[in-house]
N, C-alpha and C positions, 0 to 999 in steps of 0.2 A: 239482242240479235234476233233477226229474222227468219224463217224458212215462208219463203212467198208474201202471204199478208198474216201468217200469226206470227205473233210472241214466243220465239223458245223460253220455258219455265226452266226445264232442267234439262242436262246436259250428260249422257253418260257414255265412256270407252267400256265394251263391256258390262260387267254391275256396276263399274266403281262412277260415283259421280265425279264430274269434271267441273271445278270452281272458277277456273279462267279459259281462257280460249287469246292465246296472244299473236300478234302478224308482226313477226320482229320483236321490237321494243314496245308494240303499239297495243294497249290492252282494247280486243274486239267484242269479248262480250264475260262476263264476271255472273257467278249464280247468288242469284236473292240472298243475303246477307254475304255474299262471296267470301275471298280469301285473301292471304297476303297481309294481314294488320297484324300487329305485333300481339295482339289477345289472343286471335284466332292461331296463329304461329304458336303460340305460348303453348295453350290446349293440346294443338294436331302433333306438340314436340312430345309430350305425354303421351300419347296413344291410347287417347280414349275407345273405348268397342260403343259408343254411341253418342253421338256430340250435335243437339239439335238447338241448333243460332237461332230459330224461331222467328229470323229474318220475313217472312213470305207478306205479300202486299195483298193476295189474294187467294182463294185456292180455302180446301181442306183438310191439305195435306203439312206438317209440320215433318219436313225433310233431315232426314240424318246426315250429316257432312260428311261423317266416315264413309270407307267403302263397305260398309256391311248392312246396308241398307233397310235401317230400322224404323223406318218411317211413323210417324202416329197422326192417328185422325183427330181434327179439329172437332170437337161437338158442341150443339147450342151457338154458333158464330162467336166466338170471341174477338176482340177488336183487333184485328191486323194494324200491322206499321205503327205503332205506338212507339214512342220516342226511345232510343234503344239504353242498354246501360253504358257501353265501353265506347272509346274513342273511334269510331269509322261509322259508315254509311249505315251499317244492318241496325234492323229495328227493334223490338219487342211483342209481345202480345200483352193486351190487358185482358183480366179474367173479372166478370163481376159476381159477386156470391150470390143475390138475388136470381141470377138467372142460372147457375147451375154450369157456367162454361168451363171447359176442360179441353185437355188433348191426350189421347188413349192411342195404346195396341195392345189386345188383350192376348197376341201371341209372342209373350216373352218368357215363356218360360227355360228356364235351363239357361237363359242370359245371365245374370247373376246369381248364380250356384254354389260360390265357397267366398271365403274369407280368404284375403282381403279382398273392398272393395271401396270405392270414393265415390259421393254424388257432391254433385258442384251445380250452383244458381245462382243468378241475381236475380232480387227481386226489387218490388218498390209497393209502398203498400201506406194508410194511413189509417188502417184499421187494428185496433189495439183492445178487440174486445171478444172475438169470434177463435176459434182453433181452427186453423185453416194448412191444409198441405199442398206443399212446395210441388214433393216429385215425391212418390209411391212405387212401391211394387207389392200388389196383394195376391190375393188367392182369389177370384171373385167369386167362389162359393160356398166362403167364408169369411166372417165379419171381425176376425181377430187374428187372421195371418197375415202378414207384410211388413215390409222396412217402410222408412217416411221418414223425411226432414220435414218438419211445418213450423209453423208459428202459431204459440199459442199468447195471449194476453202481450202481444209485442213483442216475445223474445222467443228466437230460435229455438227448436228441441229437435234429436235426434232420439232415433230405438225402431224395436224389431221385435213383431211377433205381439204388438200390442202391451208389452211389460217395459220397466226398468227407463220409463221416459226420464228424462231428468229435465229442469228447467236450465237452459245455458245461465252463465254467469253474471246476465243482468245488462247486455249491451240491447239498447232498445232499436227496433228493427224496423218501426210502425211509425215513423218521421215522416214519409214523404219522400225521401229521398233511397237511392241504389244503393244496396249492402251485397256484398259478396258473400254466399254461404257455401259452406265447404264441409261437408260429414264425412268421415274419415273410419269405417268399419274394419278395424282392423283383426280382431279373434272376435272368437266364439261369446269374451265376456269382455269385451271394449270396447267402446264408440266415444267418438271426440268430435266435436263439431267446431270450424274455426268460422269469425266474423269478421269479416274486411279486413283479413292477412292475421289477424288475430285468432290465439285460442281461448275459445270461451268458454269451455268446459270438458275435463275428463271424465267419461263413465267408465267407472271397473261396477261392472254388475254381474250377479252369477251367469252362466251360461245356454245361451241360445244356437243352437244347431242351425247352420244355414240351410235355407229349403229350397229346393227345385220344381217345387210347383205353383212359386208367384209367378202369374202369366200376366196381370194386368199391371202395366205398366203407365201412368198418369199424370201427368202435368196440369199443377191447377185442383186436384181433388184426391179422394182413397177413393181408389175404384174396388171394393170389396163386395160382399155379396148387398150390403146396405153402404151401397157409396155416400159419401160424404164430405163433408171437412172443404167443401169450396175456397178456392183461393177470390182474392180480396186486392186487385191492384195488377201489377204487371209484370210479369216472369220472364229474364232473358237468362241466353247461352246455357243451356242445362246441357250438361257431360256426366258422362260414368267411365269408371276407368275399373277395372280387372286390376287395379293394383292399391296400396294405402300410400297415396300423396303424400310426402314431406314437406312440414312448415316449409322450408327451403321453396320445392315446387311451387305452394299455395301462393307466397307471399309475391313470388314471382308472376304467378299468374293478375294476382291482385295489382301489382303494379303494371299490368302490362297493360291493363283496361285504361 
């Protein structure tokens, strides 16, 4: 859709963004990775507090779909419109490790604050030699406080606060092909991480106090005081949810793609 001779990018009633614009029956204009597809549906039934489809063609901004408007900055260009993971129109981003690309907003703090909590990705990746993170939340003036799902040597890992990482159960993630990952924090001394509707591993580890002063929030890298751990491949629909998803939810979400 139009106003004059630009492009409307985004669309909002109030803060809340607006994913369709309909005239009758007739869809008139839908937001860069839009709405309505049974994945997106699947996610927005959950109520995630930050749901970014990574949909965008252009731009620097990596738009939150919820209304809570948590937007993050693109840095270094990483490749827009890359082939997406789930069944509709929205695309991906590709992240190359050599150049450092990511997507930040180092004002998150006090967003994830307690236990429970779920980080949700797909990714696509054929690098099975490097430790690279998915999605972070650190302290950036500090090189040892933060949660992070990554991939290290091809298999998933979940942990908090730089301890008690564990290697998931061995499902290889560094094929070339879209994996659904799903970390699942739910106490103080649990972390579960499931792989394309699958659990791949339970952590019962001693106890980690959740923190309120990770602010840097990261897709693609740890954004900590010595950032790191670049992502290797292409990152779509990252969610976090204020709540511990149920295999039941997961699986469903997994099939919905």
């Amino acid at each position: 859709m139009k106003l004059g001779s630009s492009s409307i990018a985004t669309l909002k009633l109030g803060s809340s963004a607006v994913q369709k614009v309909m005239l009758g029956s007739s869809l008139v204009w839908e937001a860069a990775g839009g709405g309505g597809t049974a994945y997106y549906d699947a996610v927005m039934a959950d109520s995630p507090i930050a749901y970014w489809r990574l949909g965008e063609s252009s731009g620097s901004t990596a738009e939150d779909a919820t209304a809570n408007n948590r937007d993050l900055t693109y840095v270094n260009t990483p490749t827009l419109g890359a082939s997406g993971a789930v069944a509709d129109s929205d695309t991906a981003v590709g992240f190359v490790l050599a150049s450092s690309e990511y997507a930040e907003s180092t004002a998150f703090s006090g967003v994830v604050a307690a236990y429970p909590f779920t980080v949700e990705a797909w990714i696509k990746t054929t690098n099975n030699t490097d430790l690279m993170a998915v999605v972070s939340n650190a302290r950036n003036a500090s090189s040892n406080v933060f949660w992070a799902i990554d991939v290290n040597l091809g298999v998933a890992r979940i942990g908090y606060s730089n301890t008690t990482y564990r290697v998931g159960g061995g499902i290889n993630v560094a094929d070339g092909n879209w994996h659904h990952l799903v970390g699942v924090f739910s106490a103080a001394g649990t972390r579960r991480i499931w792989v394309d509707g699958v659990e791949d591993t339970t952590i019962q580890t001693s106890s980690v106090t959740a923190r309120t002063d990770l602010n840097a929030l990261s897709i693609g890298r740890l954004g900590s005081s010595t950032p790191g751990r670049y992502f290797d491949g292409s990152i779509d629909e990252v969610a976090i949810y204020n709540v511990a998803l149920t295999s039941t939810q997961i699986a469903a979400h997994y099939a919905a793609a």
